[in-house]
TORPA-4810 file (N, C-alpha, C, O; in nm, 3 decimals):
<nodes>
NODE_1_-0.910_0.357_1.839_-0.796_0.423_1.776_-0.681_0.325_1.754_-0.598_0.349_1.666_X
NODE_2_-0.670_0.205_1.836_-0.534_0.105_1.822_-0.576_0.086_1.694_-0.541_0.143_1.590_X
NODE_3_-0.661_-0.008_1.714_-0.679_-0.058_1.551_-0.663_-0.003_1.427_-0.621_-0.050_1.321_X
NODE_4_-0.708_0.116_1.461_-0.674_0.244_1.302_-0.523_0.232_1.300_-0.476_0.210_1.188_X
NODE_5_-0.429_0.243_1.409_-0.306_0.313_1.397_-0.242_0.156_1.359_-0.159_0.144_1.269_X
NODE_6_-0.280_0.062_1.423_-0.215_-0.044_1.396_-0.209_-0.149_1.256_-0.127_-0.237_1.229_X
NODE_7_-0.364_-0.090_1.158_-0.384_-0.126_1.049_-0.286_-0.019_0.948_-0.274_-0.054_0.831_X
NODE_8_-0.223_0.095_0.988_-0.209_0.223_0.926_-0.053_0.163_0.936_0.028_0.201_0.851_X
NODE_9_-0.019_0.086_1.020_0.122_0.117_1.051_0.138_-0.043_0.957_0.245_-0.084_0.912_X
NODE_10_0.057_-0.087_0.949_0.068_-0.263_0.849_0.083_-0.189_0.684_0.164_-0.227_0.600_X
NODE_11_-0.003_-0.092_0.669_0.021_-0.038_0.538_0.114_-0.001_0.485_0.156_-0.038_0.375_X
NODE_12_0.183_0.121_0.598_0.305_0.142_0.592_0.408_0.064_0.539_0.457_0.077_0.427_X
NODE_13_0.450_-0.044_0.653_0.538_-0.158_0.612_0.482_-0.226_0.498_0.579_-0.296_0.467_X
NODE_14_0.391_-0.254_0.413_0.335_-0.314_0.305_0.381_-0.244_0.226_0.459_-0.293_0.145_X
NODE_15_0.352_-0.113_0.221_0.414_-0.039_0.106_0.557_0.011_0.089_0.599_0.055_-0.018_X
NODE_16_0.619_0.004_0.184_0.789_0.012_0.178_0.826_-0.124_0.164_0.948_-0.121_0.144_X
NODE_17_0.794_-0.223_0.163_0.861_-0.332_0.070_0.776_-0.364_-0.051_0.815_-0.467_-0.107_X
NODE_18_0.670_-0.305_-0.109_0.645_-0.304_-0.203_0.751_-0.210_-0.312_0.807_-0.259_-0.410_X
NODE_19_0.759_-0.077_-0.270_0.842_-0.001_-0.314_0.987_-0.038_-0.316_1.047_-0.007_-0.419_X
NODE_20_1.058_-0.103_-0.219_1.140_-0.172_-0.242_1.199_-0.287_-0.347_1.311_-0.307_-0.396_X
NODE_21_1.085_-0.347_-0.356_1.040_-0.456_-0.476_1.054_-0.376_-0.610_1.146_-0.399_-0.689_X
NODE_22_0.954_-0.279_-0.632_0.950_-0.189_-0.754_1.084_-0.124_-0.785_1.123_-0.118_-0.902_X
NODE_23_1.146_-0.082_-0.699_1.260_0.017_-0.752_1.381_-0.078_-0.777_1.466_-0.056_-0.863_X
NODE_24_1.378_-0.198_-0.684_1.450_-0.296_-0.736_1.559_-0.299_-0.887_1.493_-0.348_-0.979_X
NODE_25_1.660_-0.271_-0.919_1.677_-0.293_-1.065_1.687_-0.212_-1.123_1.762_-0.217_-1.219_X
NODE_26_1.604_-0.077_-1.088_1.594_0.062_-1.154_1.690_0.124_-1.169_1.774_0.137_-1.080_X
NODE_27_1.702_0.187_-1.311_1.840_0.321_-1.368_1.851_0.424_-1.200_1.754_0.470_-1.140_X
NODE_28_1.956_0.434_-1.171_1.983_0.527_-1.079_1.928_0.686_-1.109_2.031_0.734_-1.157_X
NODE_29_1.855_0.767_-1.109_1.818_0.817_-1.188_1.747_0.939_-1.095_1.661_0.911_-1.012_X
NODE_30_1.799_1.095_-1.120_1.733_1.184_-1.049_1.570_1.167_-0.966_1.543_1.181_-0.846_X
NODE_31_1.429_1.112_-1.153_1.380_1.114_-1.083_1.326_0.956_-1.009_1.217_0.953_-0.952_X
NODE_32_1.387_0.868_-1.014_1.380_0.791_-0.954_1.431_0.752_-0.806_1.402_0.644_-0.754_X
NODE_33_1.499_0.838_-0.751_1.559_0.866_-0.624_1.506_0.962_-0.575_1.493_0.960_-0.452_X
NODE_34_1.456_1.078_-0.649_1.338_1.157_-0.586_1.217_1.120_-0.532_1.163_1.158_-0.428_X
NODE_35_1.164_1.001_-0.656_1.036_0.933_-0.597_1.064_0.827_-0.476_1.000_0.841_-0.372_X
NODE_36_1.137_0.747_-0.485_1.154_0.662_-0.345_1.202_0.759_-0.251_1.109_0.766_-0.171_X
NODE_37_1.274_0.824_-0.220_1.294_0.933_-0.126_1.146_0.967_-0.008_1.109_0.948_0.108_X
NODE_38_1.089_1.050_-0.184_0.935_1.097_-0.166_0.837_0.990_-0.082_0.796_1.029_0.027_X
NODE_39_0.803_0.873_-0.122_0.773_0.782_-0.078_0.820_0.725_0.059_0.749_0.640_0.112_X
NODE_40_0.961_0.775_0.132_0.988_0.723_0.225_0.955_0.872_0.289_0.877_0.850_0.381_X
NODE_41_0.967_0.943_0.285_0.914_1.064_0.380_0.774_1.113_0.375_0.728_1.209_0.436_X
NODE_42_0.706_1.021_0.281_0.538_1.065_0.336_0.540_0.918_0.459_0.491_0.942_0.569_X
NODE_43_0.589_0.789_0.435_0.598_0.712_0.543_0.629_0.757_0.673_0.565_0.731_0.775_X
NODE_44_0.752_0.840_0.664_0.780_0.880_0.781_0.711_0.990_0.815_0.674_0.964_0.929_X
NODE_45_0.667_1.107_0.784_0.556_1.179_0.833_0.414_1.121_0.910_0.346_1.154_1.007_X
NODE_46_0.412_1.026_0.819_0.242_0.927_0.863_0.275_0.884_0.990_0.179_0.879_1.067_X
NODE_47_0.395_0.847_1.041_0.480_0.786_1.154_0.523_0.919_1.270_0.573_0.897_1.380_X
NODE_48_0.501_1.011_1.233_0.599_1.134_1.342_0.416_1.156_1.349_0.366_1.147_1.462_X
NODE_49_0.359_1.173_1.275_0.178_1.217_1.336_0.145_1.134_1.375_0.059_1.175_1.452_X
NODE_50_0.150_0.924_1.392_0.050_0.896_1.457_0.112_0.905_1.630_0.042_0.899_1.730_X
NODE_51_0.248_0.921_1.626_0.371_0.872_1.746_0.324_1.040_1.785_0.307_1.048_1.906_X
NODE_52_0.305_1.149_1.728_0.241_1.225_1.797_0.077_1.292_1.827_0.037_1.397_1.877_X
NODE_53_0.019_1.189_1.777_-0.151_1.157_1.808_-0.158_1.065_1.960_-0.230_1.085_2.059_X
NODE_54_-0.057_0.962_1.935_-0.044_0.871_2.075_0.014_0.928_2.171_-0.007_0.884_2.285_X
NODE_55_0.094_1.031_2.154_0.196_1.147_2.302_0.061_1.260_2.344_0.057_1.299_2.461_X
NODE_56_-0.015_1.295_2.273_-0.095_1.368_2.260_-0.241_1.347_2.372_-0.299_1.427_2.445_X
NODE_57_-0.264_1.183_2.340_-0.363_1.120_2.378_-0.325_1.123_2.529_-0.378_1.188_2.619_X
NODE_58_-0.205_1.027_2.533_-0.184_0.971_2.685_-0.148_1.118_2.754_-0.165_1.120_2.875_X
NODE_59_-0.115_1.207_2.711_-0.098_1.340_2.792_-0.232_1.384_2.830_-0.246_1.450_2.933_X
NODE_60_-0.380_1.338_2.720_-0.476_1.404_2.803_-0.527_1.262_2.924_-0.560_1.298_3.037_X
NODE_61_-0.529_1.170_2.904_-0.523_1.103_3.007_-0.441_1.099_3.125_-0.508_1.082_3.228_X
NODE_62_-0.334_1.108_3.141_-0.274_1.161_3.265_-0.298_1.312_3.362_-0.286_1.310_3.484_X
NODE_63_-0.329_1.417_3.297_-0.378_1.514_3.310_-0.530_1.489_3.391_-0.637_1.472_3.332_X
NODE_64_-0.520_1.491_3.484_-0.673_1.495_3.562_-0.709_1.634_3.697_-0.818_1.638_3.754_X
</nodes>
């Protein structure tokens, strides 16, 4: 499971400075602040599920 979460969390950061890069320069623009928005809160969702897949885990390991 490290490895999944730790390749998942490299993507993450790959793609928020990719997106960063892209919007770069861009008209200020309803939907262009909608989409980077959008884009930063599926990041952060992907991030509140794996941070609660890992609270999840070590709770059934302590539990004996």
């Amino acid at each position: 499971m490290d490895k999944i979460i730790i390749k998942v969390c490299e993507k993450i950061a790959e793609d928020m400075k990719q997106d960063a890069i892209n919007f770069d320069g861009k008209p200020f623009t309803g939907k262009n602040v909608a989409t980077y928005f959008g884009y930063q809160g599926a990041a952060i969702a992907t991030l509140a599920n794996m941070i609660k897949l890992i609270a999840e885990e070590r709770k059934k390991l302590s539990v004996k």
